[in-house]
N, C-alpha and C positions, 0 to 999 in steps of 0.2 A: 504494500500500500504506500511507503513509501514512495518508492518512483512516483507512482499517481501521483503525489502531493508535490513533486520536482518538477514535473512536466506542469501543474497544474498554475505554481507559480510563475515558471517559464512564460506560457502563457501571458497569464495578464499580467506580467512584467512588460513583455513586447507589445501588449494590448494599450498600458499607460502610458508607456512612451510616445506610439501611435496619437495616443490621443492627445498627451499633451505639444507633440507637434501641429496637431491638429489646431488644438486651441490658440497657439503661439501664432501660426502663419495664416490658417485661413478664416478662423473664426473673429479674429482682432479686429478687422475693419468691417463684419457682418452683425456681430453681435452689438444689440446695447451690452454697455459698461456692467449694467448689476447682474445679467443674464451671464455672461463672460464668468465675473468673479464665483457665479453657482458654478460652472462648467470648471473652473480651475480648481474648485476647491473641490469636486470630484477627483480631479486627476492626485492631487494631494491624497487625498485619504485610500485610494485604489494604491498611487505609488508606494506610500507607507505600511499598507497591511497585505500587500505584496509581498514585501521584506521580512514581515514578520510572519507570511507564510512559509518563503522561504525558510527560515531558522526552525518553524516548527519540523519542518520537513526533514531539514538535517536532525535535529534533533530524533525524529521520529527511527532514524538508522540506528541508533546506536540504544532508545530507550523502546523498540517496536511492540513490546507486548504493553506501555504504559496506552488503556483505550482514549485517557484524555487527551494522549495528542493530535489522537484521529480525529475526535470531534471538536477541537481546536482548530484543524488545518478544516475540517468540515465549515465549521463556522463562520472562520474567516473570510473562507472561499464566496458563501452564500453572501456575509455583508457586505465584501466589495462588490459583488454583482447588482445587489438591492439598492445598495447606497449610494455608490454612483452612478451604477448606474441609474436609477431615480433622480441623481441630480442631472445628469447628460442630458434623457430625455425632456424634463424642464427645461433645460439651458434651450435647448436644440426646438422644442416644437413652443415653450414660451406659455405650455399648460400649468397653474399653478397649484393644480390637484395632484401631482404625480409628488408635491411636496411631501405630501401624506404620507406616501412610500415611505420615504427615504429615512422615518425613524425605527421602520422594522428592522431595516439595516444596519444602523446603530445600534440596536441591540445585541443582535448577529453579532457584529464586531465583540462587544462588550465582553458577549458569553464568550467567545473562541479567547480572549485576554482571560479572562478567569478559568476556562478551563486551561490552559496552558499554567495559569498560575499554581493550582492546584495541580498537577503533574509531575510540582516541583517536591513535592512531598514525597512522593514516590519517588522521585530520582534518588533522593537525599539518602533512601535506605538500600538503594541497588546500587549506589559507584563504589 
């Protein structure tokens, strides 16, 4: 399962980047200003919880029977996809219902931070 969680980051690593070129080159002179700073601050929180998919990921090779780091990388996975993506699709169609979304997604994140937290307890008595 690990691999799955490497490739998974891979992914929306090359996903953020994409889209933050996206937002830098072609969205700057199309977007209003307050639509733009949603749409960045998506790429922000996709880039960041990326990163910390990643490390769960690693993490997950070396602690693989620990389940909370499956539903960690689980988590995380699901809240960048709700949460930014929920903010992209506002940015981009300019709907201010999709706002809604995007605190499921925060929570997602949240949870996958705690379970990750809790993971560490169990590390502490297996190294």
């Amino acid at each position: 399962m690990s691999c799955f969680w490497i490739k998974a980051a891979g992914f929306l690593g090359a996903l953020g980047v994409c889209l933050g070129a996206f937002a830098a080159h072609a969205l700057r002179e199309k977007l209003p200003p307050d639509l733009l700073v949603i749409f960045e601050t998506g790429v922000r929180y996709h880039l960041f919880h990326t990163l910390a998919l990643l490390g769960v990921a690693i993490l997950s090779f070396r602690f693989s029977d620990i389940r909370l780091l499956h539903w960690s990388a689980g988590f995380l996975t699901v809240g960048v996809l709700i949460f930014s993506g929920s903010l992209y699709i506002l940015a981009l169609s300019g709907v201010r219902m999709w706002g809604a979304v995007t605190p499921f997604g925060g929570v997602a994140l949240i949870i996958g931070w705690i379970c990750l937290g809790l993971s560490g307890r169990t590390m502490g008595r297996k190294s």
